[in-house]
FIKOLZA-1660 file (N, C-alpha, C; in steps of 0.1 Angstrom, whole numbers, plus 5000, padded with zeros to 4 digits):
% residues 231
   i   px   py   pz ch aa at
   1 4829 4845 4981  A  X  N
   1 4828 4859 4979  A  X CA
   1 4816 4863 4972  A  X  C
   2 4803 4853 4971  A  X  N
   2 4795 4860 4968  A  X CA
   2 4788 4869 4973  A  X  C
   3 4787 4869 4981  A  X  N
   3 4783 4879 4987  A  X CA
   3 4785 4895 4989  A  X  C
   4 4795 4892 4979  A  X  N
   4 4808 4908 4979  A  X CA
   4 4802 4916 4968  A  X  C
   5 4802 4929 4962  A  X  N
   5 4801 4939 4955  A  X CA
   5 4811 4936 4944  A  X  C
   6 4810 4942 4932  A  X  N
   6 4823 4936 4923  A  X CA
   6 4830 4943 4928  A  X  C
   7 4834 4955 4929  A  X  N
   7 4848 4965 4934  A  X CA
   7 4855 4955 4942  A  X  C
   8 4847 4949 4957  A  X  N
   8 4857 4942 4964  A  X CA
   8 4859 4932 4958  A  X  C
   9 4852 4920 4946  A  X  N
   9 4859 4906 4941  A  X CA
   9 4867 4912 4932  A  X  C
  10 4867 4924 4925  A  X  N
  10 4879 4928 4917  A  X CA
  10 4892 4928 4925  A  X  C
  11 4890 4939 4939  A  X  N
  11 4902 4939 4948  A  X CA
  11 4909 4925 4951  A  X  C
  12 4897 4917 4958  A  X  N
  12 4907 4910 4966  A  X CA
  12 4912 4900 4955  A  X  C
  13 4906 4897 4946  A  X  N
  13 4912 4890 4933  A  X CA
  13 4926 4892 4932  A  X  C
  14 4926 4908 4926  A  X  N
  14 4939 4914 4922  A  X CA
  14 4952 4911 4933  A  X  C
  15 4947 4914 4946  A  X  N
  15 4953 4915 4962  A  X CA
  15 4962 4898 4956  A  X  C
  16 4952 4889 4956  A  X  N
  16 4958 4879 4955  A  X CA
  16 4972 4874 4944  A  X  C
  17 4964 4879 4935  A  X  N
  17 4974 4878 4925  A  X CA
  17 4987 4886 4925  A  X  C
  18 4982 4896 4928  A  X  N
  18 4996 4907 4936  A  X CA
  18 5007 4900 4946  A  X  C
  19 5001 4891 4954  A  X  N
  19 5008 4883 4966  A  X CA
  19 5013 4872 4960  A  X  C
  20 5012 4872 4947  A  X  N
  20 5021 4859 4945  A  X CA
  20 5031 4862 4939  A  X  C
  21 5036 4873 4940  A  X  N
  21 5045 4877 4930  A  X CA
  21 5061 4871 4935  A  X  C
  22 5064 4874 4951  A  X  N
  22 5072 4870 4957  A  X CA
  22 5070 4867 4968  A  X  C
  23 5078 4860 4978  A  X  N
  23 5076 4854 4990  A  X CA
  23 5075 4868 4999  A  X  C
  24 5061 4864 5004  A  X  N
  24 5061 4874 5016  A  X CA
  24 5056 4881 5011  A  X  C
  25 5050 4885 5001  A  X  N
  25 5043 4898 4992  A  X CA
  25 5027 4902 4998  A  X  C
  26 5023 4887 5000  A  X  N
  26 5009 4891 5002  A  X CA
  26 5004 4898 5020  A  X  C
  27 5018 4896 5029  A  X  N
  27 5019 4901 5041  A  X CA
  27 5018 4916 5038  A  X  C
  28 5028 4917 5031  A  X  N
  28 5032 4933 5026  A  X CA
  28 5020 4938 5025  A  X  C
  29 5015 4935 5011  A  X  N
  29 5003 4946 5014  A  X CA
  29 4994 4947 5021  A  X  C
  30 4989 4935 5027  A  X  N
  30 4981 4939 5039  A  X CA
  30 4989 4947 5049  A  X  C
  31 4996 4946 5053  A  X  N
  31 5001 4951 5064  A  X CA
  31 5001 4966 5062  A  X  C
  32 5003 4971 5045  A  X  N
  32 5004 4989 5042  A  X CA
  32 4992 4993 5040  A  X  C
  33 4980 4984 5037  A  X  N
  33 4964 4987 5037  A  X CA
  33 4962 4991 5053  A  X  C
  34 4964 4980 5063  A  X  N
  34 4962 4986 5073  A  X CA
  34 4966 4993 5080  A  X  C
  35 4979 4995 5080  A  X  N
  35 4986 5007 5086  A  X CA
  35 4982 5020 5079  A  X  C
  36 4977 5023 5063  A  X  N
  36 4976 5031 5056  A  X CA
  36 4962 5035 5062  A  X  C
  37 4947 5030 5067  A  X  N
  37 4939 5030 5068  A  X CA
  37 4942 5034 5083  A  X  C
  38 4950 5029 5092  A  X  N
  38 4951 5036 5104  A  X CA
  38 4954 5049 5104  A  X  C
  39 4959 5053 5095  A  X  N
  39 4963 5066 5094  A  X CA
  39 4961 5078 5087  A  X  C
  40 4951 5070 5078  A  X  N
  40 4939 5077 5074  A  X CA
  40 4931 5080 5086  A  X  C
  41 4924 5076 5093  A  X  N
  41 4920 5072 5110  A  X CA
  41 4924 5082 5117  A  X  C
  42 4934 5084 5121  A  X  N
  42 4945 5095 5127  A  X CA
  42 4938 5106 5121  A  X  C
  43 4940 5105 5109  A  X  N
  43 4939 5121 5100  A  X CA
  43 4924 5126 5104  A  X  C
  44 4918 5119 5106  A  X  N
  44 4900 5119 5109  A  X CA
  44 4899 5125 5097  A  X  C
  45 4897 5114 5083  A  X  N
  45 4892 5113 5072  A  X CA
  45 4876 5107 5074  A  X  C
  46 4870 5113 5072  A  X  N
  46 4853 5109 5069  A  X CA
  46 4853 5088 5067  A  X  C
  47 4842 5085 5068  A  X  N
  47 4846 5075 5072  A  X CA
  47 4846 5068 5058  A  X  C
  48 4841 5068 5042  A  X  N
  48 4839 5067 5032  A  X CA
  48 4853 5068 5029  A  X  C
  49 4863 5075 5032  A  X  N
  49 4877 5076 5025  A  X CA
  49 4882 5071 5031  A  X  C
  50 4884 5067 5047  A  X  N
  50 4892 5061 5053  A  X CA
  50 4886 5045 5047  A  X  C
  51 4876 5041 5046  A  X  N
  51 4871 5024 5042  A  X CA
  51 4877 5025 5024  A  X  C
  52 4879 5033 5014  A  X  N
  52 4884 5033 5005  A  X CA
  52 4899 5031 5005  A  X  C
  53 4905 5038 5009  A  X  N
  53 4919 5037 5011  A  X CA
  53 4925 5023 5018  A  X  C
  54 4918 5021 5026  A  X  N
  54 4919 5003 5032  A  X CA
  54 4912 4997 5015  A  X  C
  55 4904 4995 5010  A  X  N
  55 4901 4985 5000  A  X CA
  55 4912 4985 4991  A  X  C
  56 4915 5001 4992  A  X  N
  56 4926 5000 4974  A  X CA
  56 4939 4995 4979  A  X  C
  57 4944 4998 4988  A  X  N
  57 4958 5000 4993  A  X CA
  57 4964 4988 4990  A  X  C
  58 4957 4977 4991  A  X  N
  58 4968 4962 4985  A  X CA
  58 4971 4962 4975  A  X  C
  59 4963 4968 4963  A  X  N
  59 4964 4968 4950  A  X CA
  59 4974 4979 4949  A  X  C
  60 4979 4984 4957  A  X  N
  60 4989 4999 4953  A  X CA
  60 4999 4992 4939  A  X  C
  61 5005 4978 4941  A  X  N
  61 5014 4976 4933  A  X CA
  61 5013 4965 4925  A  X  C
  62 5001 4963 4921  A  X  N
  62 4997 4953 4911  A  X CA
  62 5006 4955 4901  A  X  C
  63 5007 4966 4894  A  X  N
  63 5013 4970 4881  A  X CA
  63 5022 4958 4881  A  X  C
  64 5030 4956 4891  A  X  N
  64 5045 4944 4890  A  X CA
  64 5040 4931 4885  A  X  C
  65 5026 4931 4883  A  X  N
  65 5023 4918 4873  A  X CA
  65 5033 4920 4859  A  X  C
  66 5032 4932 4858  A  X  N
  66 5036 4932 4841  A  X CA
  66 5055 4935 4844  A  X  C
  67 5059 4935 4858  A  X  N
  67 5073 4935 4857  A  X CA
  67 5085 4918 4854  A  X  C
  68 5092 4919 4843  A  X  N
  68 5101 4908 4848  A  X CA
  68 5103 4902 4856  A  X  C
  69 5106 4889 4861  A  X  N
  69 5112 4883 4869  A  X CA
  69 5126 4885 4874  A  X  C
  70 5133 4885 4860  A  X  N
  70 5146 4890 4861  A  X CA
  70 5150 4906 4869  A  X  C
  71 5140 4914 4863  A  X  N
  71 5139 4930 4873  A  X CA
  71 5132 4929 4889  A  X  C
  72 5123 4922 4887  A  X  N
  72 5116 4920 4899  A  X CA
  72 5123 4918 4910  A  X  C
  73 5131 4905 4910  A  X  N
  73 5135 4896 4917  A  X CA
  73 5151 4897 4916  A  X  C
  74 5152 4907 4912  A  X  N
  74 5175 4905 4909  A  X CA
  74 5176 4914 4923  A  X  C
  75 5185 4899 4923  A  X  N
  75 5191 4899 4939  A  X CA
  75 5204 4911 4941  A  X  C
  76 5201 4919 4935  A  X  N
  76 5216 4929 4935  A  X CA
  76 5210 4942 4929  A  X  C
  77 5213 4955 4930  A  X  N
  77 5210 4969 4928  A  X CA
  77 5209 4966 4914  A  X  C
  78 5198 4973 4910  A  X  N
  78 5194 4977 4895  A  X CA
  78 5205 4986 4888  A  X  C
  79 5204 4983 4875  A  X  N
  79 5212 4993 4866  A  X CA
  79 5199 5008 4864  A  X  C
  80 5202 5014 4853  A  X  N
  80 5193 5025 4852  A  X CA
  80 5184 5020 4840  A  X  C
  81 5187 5011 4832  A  X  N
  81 5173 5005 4824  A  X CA
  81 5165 4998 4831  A  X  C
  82 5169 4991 4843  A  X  N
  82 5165 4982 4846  A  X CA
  82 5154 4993 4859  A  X  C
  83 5160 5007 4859  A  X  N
  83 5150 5012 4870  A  X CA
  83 5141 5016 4865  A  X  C
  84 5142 5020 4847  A  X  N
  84 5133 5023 4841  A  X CA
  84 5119 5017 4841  A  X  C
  85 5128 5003 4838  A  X  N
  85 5114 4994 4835  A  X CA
  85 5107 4984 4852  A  X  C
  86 5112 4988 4860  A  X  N
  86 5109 4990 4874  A  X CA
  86 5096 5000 4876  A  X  C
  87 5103 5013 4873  A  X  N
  87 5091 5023 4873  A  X CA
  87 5079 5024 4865  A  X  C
  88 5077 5013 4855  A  X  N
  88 5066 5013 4846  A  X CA
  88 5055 5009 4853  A  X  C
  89 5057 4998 4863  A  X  N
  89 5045 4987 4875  A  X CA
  89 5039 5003 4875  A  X  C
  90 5037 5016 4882  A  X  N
  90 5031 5025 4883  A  X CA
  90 5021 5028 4874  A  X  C
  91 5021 5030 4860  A  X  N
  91 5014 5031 4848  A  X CA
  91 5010 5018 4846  A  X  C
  92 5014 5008 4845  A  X  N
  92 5006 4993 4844  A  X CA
  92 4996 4992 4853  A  X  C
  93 4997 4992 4864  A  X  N
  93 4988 4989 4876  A  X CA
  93 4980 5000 4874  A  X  C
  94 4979 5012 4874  A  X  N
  94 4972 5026 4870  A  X CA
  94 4961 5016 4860  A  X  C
  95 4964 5013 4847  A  X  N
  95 4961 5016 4836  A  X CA
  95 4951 5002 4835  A  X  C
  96 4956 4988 4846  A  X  N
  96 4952 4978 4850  A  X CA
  96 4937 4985 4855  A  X  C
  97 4934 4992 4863  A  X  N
  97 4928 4991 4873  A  X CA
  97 4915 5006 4871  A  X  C
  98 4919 5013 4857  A  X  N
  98 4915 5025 4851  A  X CA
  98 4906 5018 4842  A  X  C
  99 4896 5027 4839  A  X  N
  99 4883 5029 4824  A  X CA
  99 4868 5020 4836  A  X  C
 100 4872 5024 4847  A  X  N
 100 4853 5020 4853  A  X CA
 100 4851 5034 4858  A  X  C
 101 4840 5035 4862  A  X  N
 101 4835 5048 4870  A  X CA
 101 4835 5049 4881  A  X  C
 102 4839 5035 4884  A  X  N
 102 4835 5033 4903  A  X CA
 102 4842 5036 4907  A  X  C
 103 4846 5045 4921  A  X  N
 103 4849 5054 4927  A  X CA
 103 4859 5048 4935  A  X  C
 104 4859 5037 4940  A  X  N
 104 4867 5024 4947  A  X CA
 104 4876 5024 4935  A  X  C
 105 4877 5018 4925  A  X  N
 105 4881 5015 4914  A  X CA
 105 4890 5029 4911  A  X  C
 106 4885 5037 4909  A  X  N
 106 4889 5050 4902  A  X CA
 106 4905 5053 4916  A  X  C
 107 4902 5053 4926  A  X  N
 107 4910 5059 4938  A  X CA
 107 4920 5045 4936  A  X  C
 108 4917 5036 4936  A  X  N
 108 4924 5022 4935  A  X CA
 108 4941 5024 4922  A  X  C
 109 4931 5032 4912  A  X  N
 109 4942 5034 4900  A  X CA
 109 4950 5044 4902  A  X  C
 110 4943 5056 4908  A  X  N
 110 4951 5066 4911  A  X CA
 110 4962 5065 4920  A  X  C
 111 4963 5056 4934  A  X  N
 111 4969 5053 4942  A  X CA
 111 4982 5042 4938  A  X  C
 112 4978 5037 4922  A  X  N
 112 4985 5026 4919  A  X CA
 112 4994 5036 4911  A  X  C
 113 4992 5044 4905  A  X  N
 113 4999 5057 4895  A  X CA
 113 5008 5066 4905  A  X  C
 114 5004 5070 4916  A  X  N
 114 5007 5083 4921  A  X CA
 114 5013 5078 4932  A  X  C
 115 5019 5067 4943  A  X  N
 115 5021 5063 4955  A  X CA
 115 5036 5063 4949  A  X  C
 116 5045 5067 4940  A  X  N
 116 5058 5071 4940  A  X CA
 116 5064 5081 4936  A  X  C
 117 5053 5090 4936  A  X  N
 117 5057 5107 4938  A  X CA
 117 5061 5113 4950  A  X  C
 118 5066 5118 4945  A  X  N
 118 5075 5125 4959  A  X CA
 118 5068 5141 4964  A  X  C
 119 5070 5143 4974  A  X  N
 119 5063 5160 4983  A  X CA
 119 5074 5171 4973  A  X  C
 120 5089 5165 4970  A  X  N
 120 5096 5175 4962  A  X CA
 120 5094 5179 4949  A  X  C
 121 5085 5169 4945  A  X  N
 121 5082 5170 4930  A  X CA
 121 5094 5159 4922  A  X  C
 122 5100 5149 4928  A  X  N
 122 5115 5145 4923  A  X CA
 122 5108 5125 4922  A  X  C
 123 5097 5128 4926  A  X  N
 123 5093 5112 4919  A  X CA
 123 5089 5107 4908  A  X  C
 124 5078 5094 4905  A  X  N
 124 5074 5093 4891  A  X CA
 124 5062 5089 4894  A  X  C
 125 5051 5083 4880  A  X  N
 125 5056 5091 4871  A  X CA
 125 5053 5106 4864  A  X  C
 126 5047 5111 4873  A  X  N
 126 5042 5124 4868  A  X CA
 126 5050 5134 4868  A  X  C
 127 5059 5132 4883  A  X  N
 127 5066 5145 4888  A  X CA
 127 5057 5151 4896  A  X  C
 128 5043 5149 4900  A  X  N
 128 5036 5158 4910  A  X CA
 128 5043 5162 4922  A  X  C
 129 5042 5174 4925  A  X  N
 129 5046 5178 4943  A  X CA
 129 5035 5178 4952  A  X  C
 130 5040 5183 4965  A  X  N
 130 5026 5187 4972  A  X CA
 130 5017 5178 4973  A  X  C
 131 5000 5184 4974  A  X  N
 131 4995 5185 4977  A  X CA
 131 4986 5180 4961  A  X  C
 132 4994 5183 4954  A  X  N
 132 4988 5177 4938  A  X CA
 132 4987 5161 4936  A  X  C
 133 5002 5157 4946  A  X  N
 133 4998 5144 4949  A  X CA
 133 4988 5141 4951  A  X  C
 134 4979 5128 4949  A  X  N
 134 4962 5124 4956  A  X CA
 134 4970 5126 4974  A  X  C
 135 4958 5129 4984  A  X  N
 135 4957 5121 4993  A  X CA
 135 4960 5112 5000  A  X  C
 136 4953 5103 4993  A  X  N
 136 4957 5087 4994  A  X CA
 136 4968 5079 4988  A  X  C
 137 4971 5083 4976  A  X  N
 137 4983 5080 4975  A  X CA
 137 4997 5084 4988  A  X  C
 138 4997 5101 4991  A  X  N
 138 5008 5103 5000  A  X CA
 138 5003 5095 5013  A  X  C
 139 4993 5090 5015  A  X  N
 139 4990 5082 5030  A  X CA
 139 4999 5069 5025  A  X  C
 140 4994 5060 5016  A  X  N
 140 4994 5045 5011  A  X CA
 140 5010 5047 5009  A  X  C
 141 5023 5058 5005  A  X  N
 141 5034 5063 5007  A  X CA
 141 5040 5058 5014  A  X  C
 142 5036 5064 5025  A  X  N
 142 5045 5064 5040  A  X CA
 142 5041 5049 5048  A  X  C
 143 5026 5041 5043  A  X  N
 143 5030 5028 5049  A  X CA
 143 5033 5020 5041  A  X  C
 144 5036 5022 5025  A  X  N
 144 5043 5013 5020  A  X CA
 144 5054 5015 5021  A  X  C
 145 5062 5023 5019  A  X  N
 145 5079 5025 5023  A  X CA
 145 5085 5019 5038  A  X  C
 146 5075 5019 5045  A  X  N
 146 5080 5021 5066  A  X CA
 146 5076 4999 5064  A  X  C
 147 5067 4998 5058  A  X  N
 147 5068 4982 5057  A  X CA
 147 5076 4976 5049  A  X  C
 148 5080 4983 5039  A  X  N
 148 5087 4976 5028  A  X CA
 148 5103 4976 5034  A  X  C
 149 5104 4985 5044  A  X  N
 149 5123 4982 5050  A  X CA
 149 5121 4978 5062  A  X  C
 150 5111 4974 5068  A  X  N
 150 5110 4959 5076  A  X CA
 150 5113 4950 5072  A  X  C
 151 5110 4947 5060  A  X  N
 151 5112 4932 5054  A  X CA
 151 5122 4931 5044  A  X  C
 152 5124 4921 5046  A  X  N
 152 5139 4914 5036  A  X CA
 152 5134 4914 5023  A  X  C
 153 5138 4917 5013  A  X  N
 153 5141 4913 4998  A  X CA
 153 5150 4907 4994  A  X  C
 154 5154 4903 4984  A  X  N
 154 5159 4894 4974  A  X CA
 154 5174 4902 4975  A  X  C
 155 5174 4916 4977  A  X  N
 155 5185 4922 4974  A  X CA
 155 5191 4931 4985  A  X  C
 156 5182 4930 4995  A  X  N
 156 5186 4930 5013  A  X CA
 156 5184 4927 5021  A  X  C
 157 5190 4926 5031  A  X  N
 157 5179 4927 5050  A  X CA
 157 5166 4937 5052  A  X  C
 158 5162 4928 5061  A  X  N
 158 5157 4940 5069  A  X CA
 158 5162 4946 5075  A  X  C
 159 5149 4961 5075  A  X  N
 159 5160 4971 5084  A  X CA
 159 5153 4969 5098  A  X  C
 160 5163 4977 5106  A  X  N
 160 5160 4975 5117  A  X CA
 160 5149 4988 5119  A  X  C
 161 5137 4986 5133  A  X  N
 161 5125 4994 5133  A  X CA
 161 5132 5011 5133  A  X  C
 162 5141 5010 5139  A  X  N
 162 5144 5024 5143  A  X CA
 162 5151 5032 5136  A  X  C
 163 5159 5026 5123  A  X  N
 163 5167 5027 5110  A  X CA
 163 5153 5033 5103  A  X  C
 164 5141 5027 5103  A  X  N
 164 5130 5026 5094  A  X CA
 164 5126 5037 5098  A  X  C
 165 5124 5040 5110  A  X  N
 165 5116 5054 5115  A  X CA
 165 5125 5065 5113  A  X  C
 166 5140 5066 5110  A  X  N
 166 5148 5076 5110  A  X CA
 166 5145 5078 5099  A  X  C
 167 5148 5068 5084  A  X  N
 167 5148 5072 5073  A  X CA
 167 5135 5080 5072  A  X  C
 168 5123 5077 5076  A  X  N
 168 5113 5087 5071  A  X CA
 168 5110 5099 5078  A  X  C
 169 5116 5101 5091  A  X  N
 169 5121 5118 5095  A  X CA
 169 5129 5123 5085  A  X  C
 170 5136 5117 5080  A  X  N
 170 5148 5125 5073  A  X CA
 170 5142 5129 5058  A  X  C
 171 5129 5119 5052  A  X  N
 171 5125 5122 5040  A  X CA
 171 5117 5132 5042  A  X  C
 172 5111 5135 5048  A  X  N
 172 5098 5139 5051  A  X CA
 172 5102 5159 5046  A  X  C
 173 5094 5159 5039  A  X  N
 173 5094 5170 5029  A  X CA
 173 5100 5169 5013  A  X  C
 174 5108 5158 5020  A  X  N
 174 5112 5157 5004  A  X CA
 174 5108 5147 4999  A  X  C
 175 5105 5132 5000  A  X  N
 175 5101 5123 4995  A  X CA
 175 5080 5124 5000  A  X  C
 176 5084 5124 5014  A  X  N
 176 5073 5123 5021  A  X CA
 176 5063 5133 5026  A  X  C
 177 5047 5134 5026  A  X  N
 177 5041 5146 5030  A  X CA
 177 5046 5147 5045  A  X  C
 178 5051 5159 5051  A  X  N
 178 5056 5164 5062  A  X CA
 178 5046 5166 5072  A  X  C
 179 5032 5169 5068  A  X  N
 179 5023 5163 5080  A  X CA
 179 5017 5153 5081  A  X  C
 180 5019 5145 5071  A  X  N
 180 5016 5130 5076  A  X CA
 180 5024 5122 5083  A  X  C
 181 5040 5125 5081  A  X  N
 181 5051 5117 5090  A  X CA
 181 5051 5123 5102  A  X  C
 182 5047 5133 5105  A  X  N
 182 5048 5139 5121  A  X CA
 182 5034 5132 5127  A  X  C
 183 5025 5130 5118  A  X  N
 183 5013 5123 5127  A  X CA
 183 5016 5110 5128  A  X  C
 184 5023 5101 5116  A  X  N
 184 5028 5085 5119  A  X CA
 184 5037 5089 5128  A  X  C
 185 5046 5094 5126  A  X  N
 185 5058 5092 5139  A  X CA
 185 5053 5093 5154  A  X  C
 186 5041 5101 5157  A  X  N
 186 5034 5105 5169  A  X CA
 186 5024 5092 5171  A  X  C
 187 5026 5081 5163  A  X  N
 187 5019 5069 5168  A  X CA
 187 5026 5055 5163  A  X  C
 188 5037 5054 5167  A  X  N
 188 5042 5044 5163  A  X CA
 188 5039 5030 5173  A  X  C
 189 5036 5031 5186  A  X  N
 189 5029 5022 5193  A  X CA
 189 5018 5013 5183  A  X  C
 190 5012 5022 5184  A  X  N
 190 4998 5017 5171  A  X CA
 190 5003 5014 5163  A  X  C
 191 5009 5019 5153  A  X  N
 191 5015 5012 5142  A  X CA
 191 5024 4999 5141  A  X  C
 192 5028 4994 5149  A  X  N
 192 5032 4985 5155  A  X CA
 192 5019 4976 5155  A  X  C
 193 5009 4979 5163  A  X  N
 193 4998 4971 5165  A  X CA
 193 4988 4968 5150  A  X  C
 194 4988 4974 5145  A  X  N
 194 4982 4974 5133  A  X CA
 194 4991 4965 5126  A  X  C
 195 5001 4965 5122  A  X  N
 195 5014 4957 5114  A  X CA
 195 5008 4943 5120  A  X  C
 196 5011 4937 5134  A  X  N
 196 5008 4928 5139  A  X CA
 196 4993 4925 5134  A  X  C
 197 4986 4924 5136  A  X  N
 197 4969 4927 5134  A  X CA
 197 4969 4918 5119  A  X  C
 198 4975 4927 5110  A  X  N
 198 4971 4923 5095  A  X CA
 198 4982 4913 5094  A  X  C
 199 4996 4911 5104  A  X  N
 199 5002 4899 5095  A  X CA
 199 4994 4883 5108  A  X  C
 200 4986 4890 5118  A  X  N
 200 4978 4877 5121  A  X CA
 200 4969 4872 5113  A  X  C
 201 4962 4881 5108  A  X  N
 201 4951 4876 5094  A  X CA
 201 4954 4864 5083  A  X  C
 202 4965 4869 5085  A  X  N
 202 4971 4856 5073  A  X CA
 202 4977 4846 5078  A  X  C
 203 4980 4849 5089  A  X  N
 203 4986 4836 5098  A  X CA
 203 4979 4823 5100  A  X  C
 204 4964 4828 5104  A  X  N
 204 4952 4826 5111  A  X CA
 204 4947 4816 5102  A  X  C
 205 4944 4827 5093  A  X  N
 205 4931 4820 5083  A  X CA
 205 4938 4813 5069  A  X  C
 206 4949 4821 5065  A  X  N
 206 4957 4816 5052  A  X CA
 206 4951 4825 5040  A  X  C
 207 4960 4826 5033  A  X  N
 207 4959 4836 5018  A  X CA
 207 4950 4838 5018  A  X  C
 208 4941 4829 5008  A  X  N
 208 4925 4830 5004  A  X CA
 208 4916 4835 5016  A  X  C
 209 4918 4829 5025  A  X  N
 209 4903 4835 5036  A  X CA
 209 4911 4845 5044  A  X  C
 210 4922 4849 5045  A  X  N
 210 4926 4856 5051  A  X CA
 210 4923 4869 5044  A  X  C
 211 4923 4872 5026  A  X  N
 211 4920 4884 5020  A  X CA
 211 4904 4885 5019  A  X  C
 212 4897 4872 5020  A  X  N
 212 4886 4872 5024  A  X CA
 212 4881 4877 5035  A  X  C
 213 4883 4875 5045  A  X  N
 213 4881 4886 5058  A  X CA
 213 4884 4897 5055  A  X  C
 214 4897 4904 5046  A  X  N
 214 4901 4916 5045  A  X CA
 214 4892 4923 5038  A  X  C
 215 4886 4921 5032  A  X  N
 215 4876 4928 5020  A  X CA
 215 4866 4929 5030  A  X  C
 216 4857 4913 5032  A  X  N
 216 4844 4917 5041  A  X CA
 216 4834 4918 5031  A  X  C
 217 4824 4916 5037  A  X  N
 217 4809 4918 5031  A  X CA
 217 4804 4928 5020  A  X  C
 218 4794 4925 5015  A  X  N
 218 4791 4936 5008  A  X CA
 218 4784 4947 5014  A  X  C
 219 4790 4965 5007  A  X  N
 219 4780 4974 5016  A  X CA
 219 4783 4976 5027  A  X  C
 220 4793 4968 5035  A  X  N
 220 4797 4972 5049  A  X CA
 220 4811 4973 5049  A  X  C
 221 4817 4980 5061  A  X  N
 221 4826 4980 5063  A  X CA
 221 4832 4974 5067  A  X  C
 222 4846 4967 5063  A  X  N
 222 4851 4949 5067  A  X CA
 222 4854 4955 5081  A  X  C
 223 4849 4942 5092  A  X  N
 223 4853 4937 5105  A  X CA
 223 4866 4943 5108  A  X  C
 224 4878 4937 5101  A  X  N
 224 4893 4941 5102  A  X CA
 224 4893 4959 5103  A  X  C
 225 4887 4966 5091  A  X  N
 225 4889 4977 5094  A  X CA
 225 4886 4979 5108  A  X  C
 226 4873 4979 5110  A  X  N
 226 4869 4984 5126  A  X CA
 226 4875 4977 5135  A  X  C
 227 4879 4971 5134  A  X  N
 227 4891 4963 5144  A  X CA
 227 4903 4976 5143  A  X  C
 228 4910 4976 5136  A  X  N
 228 4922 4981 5135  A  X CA
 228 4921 4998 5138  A  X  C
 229 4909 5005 5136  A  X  N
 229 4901 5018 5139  A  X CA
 229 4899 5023 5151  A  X  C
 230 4903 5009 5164  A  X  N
 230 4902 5006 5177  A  X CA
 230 4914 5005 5181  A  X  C
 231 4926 5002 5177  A  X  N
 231 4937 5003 5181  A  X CA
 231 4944 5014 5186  A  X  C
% end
């Protein structure tokens, strides 16, 4: 990674470290970087925000460095202290990833703070509604929730694709920004392909070179993105 800018050896560093948290972690967030970046893409975001939102989006949930094992990983529904300190990874990761100037960095923290606020104003931890939410946060939202009930956890199944697409019709206004789920829902073919895409990256190449591809060179825009900007 020499070659890389610090922003991206900070990311994909973090990325990695974030993937170790539990089995199957490091799929995860690739998979909501690039679905999140596809849909930034959709939105016809300038191309500077759409290549930001793909760099931060793996790190959305670094904060769970600083979560328990025992909270992390308890194979059964949380109590309410236990959601408490669940909800902290938001301000940890924020606070992880906060005090540079750089702009990658700066959207990185914000998206790690803000990606479990809700459109009702009924999330954390700020309570933001709307449109006060970042941007990028309510994009990085909707593909980390729609991937995260694909996949099995410690304390369920997976859900099934079409369970996954219902629940975020049904949120949408109230958890979820309502014109971003009417544009994901209007491209779930793609979204599908993108999901595939980023869990071949790691198939292919393996953790390390696989997040290494993901990041990409310095000053340009990683390969993967423009790959997946074609789908």
């Amino acid at each position: 990674m020499a070659q890389q800018s610090r922003p991206h050896i900070i990311l994909a560093s973090l990325t990695l470290a974030g993937g170790s948290r539990y089995p199957s972690a490091l799929g995860h967030l690739l998979r909501t970087a690039a679905v999140a970046a596809y849909l930034a893409n959709v939105l016809e975001l300038d191309d500077t925000e759409q290549r930001h939102i793909y760099l931060v989006a793996p790190v959305h949930d670094i904060g769970k460095l600083g979560i328990p094992d025992d909270v992390l990983l308890k194979p059964a529904s949380l109590t309410d202290a236990e959601h408490e300190i669940m909800q902290r990874h938001s301000d940890i990761g924020a606070d992880l990833l906060a005090g540079t100037p750089d702009p990658i960095l700066q959207m990185a923290a914000s998206v790690a703070r803000h990606h479990h606020e809700h459109f009702d104003g009924s999330g954390y931890p700020a309570g933001l509604a709307g449109e006060d939410v970042p941007l990028a946060a309510r994009i990085v939202a909707i593909a980390d929730a729609f991937d995260a009930m694909l996949e099995p956890r410690v304390y369920r199944q997976a859900m099934p694709e079409h369970d996954a697409l219902d629940a975020l019709a049904d949120r949408s206004g109230q958890y979820f920004d309502p014109t971003l789920v009417e544009r994901f829902l209007n491209k779930v073919p793609e979204v599908r392909r993108v999901r595939a895409a980023a869990e071949g990256l790691i198939r292919r190449y393996g953790d390390v070179s696989g997040v290494i591809r993901f990041y990409g060179a310095r000053d340009k825009s990683p390969a993967f993105l423009r790959h997946i900007q074609t789908l």
